[in-house]
VEXFIDO-642668 format. One record per residue (C-alpha): residue number from 0; residue in one letter; z, x, y. Coordinates in nm, 4 decimals, m for minus. Layout:
<nodes>
<node><n>NUM</n><res>A</res><z>Z</z><x>X</x><y>Y</y></node>
...
</nodes>
This chain:
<nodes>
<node><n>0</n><res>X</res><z>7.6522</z><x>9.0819</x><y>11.4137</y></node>
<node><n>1</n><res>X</res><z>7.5630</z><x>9.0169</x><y>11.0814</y></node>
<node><n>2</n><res>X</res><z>7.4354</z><x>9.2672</x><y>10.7652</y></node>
<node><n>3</n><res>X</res><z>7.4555</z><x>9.5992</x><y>10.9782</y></node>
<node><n>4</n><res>X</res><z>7.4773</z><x>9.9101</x><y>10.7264</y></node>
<node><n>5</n><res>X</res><z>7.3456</z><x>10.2851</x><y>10.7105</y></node>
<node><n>6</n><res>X</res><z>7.1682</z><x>10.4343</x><y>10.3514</y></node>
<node><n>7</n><res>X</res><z>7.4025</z><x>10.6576</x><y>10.1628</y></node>
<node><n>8</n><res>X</res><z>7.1981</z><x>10.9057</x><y>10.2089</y></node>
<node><n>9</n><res>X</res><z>7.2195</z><x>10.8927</x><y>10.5791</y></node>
<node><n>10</n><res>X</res><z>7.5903</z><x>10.8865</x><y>10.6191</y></node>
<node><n>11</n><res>X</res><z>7.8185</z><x>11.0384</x><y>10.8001</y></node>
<node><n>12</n><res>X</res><z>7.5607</z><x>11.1237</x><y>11.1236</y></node>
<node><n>13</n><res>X</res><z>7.6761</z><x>10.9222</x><y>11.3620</y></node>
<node><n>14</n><res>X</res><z>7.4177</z><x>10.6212</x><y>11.3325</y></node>
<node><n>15</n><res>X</res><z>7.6629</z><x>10.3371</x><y>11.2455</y></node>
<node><n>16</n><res>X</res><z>7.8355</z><x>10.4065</x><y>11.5900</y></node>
<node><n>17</n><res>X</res><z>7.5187</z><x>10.4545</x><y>11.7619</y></node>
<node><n>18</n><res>X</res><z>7.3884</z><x>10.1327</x><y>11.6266</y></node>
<node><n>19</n><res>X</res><z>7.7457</z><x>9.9496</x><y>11.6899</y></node>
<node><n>20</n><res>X</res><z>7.7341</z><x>10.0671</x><y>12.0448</y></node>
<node><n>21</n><res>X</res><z>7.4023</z><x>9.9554</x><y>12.0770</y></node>
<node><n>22</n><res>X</res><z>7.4409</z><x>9.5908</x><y>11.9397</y></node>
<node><n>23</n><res>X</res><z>7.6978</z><x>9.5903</x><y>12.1947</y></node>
<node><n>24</n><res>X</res><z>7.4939</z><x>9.7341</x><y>12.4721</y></node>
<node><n>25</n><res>X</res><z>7.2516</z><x>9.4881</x><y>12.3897</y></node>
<node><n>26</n><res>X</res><z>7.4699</z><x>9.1580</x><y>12.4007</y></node>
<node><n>27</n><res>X</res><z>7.6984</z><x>9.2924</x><y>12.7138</y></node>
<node><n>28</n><res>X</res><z>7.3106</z><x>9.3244</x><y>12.9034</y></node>
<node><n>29</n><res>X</res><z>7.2284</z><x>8.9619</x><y>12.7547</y></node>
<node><n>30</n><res>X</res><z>7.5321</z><x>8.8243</x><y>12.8948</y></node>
<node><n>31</n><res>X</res><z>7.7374</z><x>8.7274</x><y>12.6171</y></node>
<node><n>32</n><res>X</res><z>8.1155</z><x>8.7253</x><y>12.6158</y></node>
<node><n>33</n><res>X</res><z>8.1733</z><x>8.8867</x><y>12.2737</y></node>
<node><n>34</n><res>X</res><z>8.0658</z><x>8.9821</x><y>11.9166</y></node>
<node><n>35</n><res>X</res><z>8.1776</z><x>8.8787</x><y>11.5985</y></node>
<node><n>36</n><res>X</res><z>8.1793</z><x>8.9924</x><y>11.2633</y></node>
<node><n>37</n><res>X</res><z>8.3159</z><x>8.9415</x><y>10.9405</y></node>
<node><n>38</n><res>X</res><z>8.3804</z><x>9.1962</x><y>10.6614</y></node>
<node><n>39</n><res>X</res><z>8.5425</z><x>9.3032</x><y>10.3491</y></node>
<node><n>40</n><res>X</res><z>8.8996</z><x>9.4075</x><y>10.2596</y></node>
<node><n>41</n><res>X</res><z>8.7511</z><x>9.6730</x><y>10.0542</y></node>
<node><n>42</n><res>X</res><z>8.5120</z><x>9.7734</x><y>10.3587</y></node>
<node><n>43</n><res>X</res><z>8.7921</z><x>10.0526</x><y>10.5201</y></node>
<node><n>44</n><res>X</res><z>8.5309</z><x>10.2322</x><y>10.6780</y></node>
<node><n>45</n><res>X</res><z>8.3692</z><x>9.9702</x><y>10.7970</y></node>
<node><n>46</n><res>X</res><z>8.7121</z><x>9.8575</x><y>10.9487</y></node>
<node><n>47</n><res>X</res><z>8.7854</z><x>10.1592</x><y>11.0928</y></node>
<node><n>48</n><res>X</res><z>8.4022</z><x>10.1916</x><y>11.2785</y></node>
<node><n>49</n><res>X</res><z>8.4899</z><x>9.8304</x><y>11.4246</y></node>
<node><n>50</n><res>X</res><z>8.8356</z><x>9.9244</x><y>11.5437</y></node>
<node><n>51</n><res>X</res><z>8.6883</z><x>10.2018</x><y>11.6953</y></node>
<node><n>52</n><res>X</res><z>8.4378</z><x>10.0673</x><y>11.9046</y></node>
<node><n>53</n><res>X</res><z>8.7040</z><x>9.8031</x><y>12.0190</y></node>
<node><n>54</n><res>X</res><z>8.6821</z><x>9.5617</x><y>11.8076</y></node>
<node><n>55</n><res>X</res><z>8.9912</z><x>9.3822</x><y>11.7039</y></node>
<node><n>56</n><res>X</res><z>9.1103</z><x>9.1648</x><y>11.4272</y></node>
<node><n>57</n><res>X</res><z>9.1402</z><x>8.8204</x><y>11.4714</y></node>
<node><n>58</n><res>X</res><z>9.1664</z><x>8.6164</x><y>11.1167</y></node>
<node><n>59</n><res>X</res><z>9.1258</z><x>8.6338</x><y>10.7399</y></node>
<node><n>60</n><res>X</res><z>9.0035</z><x>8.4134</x><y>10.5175</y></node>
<node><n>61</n><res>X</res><z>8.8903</z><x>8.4226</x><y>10.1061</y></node>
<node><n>62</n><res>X</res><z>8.5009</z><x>8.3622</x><y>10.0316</y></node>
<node><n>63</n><res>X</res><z>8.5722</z><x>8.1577</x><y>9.7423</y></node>
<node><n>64</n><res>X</res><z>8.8342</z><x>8.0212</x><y>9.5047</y></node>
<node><n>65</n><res>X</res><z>8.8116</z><x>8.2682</x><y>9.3345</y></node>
<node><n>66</n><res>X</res><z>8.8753</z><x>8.5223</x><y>9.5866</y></node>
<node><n>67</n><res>X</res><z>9.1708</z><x>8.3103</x><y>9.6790</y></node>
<node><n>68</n><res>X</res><z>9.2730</z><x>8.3634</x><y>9.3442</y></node>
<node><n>69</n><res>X</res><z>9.2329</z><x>8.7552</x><y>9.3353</y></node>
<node><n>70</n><res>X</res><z>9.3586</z><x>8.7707</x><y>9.7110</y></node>
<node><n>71</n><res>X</res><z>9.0236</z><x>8.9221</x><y>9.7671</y></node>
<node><n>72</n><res>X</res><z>8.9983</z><x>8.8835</x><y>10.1773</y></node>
<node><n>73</n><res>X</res><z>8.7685</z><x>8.8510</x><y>10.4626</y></node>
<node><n>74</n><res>X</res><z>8.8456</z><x>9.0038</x><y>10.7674</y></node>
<node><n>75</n><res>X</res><z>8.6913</z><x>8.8752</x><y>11.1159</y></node>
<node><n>76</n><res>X</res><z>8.6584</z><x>9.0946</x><y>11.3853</y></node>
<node><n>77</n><res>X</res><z>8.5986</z><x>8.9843</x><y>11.7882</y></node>
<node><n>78</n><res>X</res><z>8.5293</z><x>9.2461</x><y>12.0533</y></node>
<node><n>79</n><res>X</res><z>8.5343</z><x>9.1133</x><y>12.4307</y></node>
<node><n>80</n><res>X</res><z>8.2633</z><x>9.2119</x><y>12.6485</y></node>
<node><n>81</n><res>X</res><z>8.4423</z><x>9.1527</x><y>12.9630</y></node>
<node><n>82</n><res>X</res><z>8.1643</z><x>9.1729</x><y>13.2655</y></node>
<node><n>83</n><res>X</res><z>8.0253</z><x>9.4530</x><y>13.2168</y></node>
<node><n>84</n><res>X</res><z>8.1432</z><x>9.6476</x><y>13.4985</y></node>
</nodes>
């Protein structure tokens, strides 16, 4: 999953869920094992949405040496698909 994010002005409706159960809707149909995705440390919501939907950390890392430097971190999310059923 990569870029997924909601106007400002449409906050707070529901559509980031519906769009995160979707993507995984859509790759669960398709087969695939799991979804990834990456985001901010700053991102809480963000983190929280993923959590929610079942997604669960799995590993940080720093974009740059300079986010190494500023402990600014990356955290990667996984959520199994399982079979479907």
């Amino acid at each position: 999953l990569k870029r997924m994010s909601v106007s400002r002005e449409q906050r707070g409706r529901g559509l980031a869920r519906a769009l995160c159960r979707e993507v995984l809707a859509f790759a669960r149909a398709r087969g695939y094992g799991a979804v990834v995705l990456s985001t901010s440390m700053v991102q809480v919501a963000a983190q929280r949405l993923y959590e929610g939907q079942g997604f669960r950390k799995v590993g940080t890392s720093y974009p740059s040496l300079l986010g190494t430097l500023l402990n600014f971190q990356i955290f990667h999310y996984r959520c199994d698909l399982g079979d479907g059923t």
